[in-house]
SELUM-314359 format. One record per residue (C-alpha): x, y, z; residue number from 0. Coordinates in steps of 0.2 Angstrom, whole numbers, plus 5000, padded with zeros to 4 digits. Example, Ala and Ser with C-alpha at 12.3 -4.5 7.8 and 13.67 -1.06 7.14 Angstrom:
2
((5062,4978,5039),0)
((5068,4995,5036),1)
This chain:
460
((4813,5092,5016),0)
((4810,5109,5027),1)
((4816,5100,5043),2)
((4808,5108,5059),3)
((4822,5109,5070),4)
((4823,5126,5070),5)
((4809,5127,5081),6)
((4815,5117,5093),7)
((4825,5125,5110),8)
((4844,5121,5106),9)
((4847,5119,5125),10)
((4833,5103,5128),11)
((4837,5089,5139),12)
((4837,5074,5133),13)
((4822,5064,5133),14)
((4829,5047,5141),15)
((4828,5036,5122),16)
((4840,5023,5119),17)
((4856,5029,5108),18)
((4853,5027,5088),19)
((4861,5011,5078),20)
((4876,5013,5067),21)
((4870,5004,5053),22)
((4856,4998,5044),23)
((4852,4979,5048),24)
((4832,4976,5047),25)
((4829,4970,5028),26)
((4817,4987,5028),27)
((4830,4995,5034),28)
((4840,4989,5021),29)
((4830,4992,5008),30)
((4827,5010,5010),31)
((4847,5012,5012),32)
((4849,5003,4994),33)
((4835,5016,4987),34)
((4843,5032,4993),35)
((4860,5027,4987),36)
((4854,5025,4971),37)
((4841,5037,4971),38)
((4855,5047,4976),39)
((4862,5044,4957),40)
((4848,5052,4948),41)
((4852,5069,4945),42)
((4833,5078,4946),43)
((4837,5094,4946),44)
((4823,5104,4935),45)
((4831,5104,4917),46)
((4839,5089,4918),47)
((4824,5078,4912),48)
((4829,5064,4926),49)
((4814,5063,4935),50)
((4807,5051,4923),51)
((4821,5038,4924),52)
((4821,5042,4945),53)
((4802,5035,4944),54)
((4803,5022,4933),55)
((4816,5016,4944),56)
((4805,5017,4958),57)
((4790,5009,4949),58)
((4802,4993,4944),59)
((4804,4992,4964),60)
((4787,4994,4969),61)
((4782,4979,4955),62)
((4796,4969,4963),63)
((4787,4970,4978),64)
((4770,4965,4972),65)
((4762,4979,4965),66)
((4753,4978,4951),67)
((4755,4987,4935),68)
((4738,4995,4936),69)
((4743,5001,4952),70)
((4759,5013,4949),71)
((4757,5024,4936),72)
((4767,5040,4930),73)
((4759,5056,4924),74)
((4771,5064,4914),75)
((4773,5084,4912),76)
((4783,5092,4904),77)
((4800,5085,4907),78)
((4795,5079,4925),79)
((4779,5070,4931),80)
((4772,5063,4946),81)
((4772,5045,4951),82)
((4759,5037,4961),83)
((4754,5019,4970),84)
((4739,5012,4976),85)
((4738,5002,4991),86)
((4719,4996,4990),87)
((4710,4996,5006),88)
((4693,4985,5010),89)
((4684,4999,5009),90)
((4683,5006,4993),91)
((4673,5019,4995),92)
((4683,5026,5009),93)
((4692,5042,5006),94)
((4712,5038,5003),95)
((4726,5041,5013),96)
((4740,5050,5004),97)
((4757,5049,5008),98)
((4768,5062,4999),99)
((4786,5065,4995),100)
((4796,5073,4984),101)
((4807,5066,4968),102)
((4816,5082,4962),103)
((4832,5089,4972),104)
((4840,5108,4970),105)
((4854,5111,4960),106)
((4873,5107,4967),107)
((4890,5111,4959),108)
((4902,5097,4960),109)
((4915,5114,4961),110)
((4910,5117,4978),111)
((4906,5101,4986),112)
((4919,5088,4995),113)
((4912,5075,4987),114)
((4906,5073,4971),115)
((4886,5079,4975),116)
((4877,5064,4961),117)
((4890,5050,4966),118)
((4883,5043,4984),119)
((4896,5039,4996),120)
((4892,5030,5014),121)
((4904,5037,5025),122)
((4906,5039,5045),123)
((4886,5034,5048),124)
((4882,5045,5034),125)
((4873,5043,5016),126)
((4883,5060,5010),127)
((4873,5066,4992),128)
((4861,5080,4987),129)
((4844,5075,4991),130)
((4852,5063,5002),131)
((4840,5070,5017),132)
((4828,5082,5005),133)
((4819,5073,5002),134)
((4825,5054,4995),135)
((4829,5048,5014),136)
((4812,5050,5019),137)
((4804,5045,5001),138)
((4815,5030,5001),139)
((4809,5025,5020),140)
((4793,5026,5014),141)
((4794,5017,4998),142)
((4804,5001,5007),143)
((4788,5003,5018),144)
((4776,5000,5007),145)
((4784,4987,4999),146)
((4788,4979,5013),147)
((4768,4980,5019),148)
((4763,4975,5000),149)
((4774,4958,5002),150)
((4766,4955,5018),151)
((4749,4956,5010),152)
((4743,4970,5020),153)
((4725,4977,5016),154)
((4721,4992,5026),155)
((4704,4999,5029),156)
((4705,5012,5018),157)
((4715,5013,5003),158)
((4734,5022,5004),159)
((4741,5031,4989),160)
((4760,5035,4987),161)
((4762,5051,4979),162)
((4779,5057,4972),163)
((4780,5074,4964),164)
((4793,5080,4953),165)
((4797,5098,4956),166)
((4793,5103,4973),167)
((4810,5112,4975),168)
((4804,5124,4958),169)
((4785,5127,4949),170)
((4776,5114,4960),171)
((4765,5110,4943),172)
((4767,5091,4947),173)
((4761,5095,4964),174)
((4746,5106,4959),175)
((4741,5091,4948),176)
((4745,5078,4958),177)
((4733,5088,4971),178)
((4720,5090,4959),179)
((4719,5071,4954),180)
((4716,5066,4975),181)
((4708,5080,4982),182)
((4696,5068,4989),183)
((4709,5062,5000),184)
((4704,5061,5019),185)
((4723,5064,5025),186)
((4740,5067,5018),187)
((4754,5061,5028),188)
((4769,5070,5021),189)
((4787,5062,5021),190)
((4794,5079,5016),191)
((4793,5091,5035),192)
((4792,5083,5054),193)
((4806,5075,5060),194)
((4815,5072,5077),195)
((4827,5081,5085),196)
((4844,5072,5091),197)
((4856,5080,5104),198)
((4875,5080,5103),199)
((4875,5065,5111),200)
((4864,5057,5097),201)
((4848,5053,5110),202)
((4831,5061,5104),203)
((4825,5076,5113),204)
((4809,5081,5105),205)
((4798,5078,5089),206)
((4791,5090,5078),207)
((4774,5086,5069),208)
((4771,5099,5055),209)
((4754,5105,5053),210)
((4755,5123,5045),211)
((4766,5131,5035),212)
((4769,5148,5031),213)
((4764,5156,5013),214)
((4778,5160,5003),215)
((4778,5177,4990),216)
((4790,5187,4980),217)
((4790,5203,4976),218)
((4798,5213,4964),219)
((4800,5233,4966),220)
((4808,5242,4955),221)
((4811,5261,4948),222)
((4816,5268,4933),223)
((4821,5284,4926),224)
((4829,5293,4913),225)
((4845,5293,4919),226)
((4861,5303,4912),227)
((4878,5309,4916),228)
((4887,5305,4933),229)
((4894,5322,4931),230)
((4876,5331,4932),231)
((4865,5322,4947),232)
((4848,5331,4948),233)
((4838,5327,4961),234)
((4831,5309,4958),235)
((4843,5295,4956),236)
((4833,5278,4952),237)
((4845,5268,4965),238)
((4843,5279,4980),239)
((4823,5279,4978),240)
((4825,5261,4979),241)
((4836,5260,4991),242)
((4829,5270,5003),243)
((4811,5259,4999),244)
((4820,5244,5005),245)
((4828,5251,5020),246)
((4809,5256,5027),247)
((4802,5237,5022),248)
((4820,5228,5030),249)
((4817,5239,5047),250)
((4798,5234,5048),251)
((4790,5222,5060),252)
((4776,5214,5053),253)
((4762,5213,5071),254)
((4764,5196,5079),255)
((4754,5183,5076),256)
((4749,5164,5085),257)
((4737,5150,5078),258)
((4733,5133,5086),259)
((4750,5125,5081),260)
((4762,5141,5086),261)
((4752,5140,5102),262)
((4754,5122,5105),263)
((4774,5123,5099),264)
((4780,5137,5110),265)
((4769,5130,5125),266)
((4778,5113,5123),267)
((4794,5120,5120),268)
((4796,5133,5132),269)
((4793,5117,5145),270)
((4812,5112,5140),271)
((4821,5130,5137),272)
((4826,5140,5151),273)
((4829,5158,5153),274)
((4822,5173,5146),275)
((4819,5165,5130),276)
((4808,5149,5138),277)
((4798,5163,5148),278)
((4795,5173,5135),279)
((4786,5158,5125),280)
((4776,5156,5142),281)
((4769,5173,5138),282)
((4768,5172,5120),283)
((4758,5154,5122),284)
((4746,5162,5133),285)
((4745,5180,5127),286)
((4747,5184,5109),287)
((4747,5203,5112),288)
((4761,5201,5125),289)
((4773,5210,5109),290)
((4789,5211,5122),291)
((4788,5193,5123),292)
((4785,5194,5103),293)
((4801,5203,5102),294)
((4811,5192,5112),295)
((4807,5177,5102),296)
((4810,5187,5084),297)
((4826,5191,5090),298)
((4831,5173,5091),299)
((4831,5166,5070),300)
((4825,5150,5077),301)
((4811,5157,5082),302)
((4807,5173,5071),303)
((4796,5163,5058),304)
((4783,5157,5071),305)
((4778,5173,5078),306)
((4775,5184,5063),307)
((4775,5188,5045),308)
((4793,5191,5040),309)
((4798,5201,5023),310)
((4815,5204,5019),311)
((4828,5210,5008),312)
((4836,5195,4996),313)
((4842,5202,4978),314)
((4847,5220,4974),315)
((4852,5225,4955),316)
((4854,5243,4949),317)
((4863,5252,4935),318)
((4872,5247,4921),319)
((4888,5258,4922),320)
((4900,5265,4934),321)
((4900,5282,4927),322)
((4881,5285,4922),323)
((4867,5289,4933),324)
((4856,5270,4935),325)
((4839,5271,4923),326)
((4834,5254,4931),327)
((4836,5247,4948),328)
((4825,5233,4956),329)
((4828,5224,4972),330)
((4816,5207,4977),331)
((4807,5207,4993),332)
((4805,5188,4999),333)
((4789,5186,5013),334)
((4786,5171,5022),335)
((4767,5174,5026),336)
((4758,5168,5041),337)
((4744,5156,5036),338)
((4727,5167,5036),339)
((4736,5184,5030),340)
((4731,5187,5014),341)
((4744,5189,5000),342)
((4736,5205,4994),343)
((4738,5213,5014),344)
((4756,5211,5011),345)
((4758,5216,4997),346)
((4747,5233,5003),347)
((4761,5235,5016),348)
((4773,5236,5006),349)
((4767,5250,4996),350)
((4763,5259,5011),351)
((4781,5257,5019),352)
((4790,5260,5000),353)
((4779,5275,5002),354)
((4786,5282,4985),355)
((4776,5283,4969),356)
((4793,5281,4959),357)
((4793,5262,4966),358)
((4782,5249,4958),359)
((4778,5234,4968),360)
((4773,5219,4959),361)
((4768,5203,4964),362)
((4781,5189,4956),363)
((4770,5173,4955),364)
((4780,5157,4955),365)
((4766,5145,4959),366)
((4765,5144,4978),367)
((4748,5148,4985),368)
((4739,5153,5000),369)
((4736,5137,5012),370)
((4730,5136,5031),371)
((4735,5128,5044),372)
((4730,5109,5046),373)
((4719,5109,5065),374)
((4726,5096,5075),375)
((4717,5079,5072),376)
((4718,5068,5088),377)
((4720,5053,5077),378)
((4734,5059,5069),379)
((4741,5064,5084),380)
((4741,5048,5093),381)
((4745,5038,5081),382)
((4762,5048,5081),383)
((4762,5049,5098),384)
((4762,5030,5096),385)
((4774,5029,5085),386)
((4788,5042,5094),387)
((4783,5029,5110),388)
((4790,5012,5101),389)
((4806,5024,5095),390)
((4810,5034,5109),391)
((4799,5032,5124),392)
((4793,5050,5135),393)
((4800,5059,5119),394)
((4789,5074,5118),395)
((4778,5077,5104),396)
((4777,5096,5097),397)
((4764,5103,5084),398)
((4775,5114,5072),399)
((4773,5126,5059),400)
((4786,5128,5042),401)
((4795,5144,5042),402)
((4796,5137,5021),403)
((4785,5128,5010),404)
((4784,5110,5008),405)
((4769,5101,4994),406)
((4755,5098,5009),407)
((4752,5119,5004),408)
((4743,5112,4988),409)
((4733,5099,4998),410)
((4729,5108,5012),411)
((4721,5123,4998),412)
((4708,5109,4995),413)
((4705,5107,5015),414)
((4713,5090,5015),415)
((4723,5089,5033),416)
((4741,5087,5029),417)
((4754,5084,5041),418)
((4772,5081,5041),419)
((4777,5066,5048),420)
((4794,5062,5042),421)
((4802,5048,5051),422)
((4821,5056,5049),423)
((4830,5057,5067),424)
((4844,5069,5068),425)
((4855,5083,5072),426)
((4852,5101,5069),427)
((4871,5101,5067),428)
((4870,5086,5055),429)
((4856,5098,5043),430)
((4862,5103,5027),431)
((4847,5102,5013),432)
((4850,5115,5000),433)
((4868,5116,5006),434)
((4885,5109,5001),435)
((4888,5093,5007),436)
((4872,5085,5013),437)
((4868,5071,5022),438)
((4856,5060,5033),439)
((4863,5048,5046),440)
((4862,5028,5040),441)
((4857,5025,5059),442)
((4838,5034,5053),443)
((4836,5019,5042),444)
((4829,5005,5053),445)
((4821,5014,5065),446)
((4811,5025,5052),447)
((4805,5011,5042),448)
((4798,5003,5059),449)
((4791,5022,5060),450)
((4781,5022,5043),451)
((4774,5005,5046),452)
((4768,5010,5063),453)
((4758,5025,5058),454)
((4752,5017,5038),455)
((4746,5001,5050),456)
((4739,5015,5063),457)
((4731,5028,5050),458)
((4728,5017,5034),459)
């Protein structure tokens, strides 16, 4: 999951909901508990060939529940796969309705951890595990969803297809396929970005709805030379070339940039931030030029990825001994893209700013692509708006873009509207996907369900 908190003033009053529940006690509520905590089990990390067993796990369930055989199916590749079910709608000729999630977790070394990451514990008003929160919480909310809606022998208009991919967090291949197979889809509602916001205090102060995302891209630069004795430098030194390439790209600011969503989100935002930072997204909002403004919010991490294209310094390895000149050094540059740049003006930059014909730039393709933003669909907009009203009443709703990458990119490349709609409420302090000891609050449970059936029986 590529929560949106981040874009989200830490200094928000509180929108006037009631406080969350300790505990799961609806039966969808308790449903989607019992499937994270064993989803939690399966160890699909890319390698481990446990994507398979997760899905068949999940398919057993979704029979349980009524679905037919013909209905789930699992597309195997490689040692991962994609796992799909079909809700059929009264209008069979109507495009579907996706809703997308992610099987596959990243890596976690039990070393590290305080608990035993593959071994779920529920703990303090927590489900602590990797993948707890990305993304099984929100898969598993919208699995006991559907099955919940398939027992009570819902039809919806159009028909509503669960998609589960398997390696989201790596190659995105079951992704690209998946995409490929329903790129007739009329929407994807994707259980894997969104969320809302809780304060200290544990009341919702804002919801984020994802409709963009940035475009990810690596870049390796690298110089070599002929190297020799430490004793007899000479006038070109392969690490220093590099280096100094580097330093020009890190010290660069890309020009800023606003689209319909980043408009919308600092608009809405700076309505609850005070000071120079909530001015400054009055002005941004309303003046894309205004490049003071720009400044001020790039200053701010929280903020950095919606105003610009940002590149940056993440892996640096040169020579290969302490008393020999280096023949080889590369360092990668990582970009988060503004949707609309073009790869390829990026990459064009960063020639310009290596500005050294000693350093080659070359694009490291690891599957991601270039996607847009998703425009605002009023139907999607109020059926969340509907939906944030029966959880948290006055909670304001706020369009978002994903500093990261999330599955919708490979959706959206076909022009299918994609938004994250997650239905996980909580802390920014609470957020630790990718990190040691993650965990999603057991209070997110009954409500969320209740969230998913609102917008499936809204948008399905």
């Amino acid at each position: 999951m590529r929560v949106l908190f981040a874009t989200i003033g830490a200094t928000m009053l509180c929108a006037g909901a009631a406080q969350a529940q300790d505990g799961a006690t609806t039966p969808g509520g308790k449903e989607a508990l019992t499937l994270l905590v064993d989803g939690v089990k399966f160890q699909t990390v890319a390698g481990n060939g446990q994507v398979p067993a997760y899905a068949a796990y999940l398919k057993a369930k979704l029979l349980s529940a009524g679905f037919a055989p013909a209905e789930v199916q699992f597309v195997a590749l490689g040692e991962t796969g994609y796992l799909t079910a079909r809700t059929p709608g009264r209008d069979r000729k109507a495009k579907p309705v996706v809703v997308l999630a992610h099987m596959d977790v990243v890596a976690a070394d039990p070393k590290d951890w305080t608990r035993d990451p593959f071994t779920p514990v529920v703990e303090n008003g927590y489900v602590f595990g990797r993948g707890s929160l990305d993304n099984k919480a929100g898969l598993s909310m919208a699995v006991a969803t559907l099955m919940q809606l398939r027992r009570a022998k819902w039809v919806p208009q159009r028909d509503v297809v669960l998609v589960l991919t398997g390696d989201e967090e790596t190659t995105m291949q079951t992704t690209k396929a998946a995409a490929a197979a329903f790129k007739d889809a009329a929407l994807v509602l994707n259980a894997d970005a969104g969320g809302g916001q809780l304060g200290d205090d544990g009341k919702p102060v804002v919801y984020a709805l994802q409709a963009a995302e940035k475009v990810y891209g690596d870049w390796h630069l690298s110089v070599t030379d002929p190297g020799g004795h430490s004793s007899r430098p000479g006038p070109d030194n392969a690490i220093v070339h590099l280096a100094t390439a580097v330093t020009r790209i890190a010290a660069y600011r890309f020009p800023p940039q606003q689209n319909e969503i980043t408009k919308a989100s600092l608009a809405g935002t700076a309505t609850m931030t005070p000071g120079p930072l909530g001015a400054a997204m009055r002005a941004f909002s309303a003046n894309p030029a205004d490049t003071a403004a720009a400044d001020i919010l790039s200053a701010d991490k929280r903020y950095i990825g919606q105003v610009r294209t940002t590149c940056v310094p993440t892996m640096f390895n040169g020579g290969h001994a302490p008393n020999a000149l280096p023949q080889r050094a590369v360092a990668n540059i990582n970009c988060r893209i503004f949707p609309g740049t073009p790869r390829a003006a990026v990459e064009a930059k960063l020639v310009a700013l290596a500005a050294d014909p000693k350093v080659t730039v070359r694009f490291n393709d690891n599957g991601t692509i270039e996607a847009g933003a998703s425009p605002l669909d009023p139907k999607v907009l109020g059926a969340v708006k509907a939906a944030v009203a029966k959880r948290a009443p006055g909670l304001l709703v706020v369009p978002a873009q994903e500093a990261g990458a999330t599955d919708s990119m490979h959706f959206r490349a076909y022009g299918i509207p994609s938004f994250g709609v997650g239905g996980v409420f909580m802390k920014p302090s609470d957020s630790f996907a990718h990190g040691l000891n993650e965990r999603v609050p057991v209070a997110t449970f009954d409500p969320g369900v209740a969230w998913w059936e609102s917008l499936l029986r809204t948008l399905g």
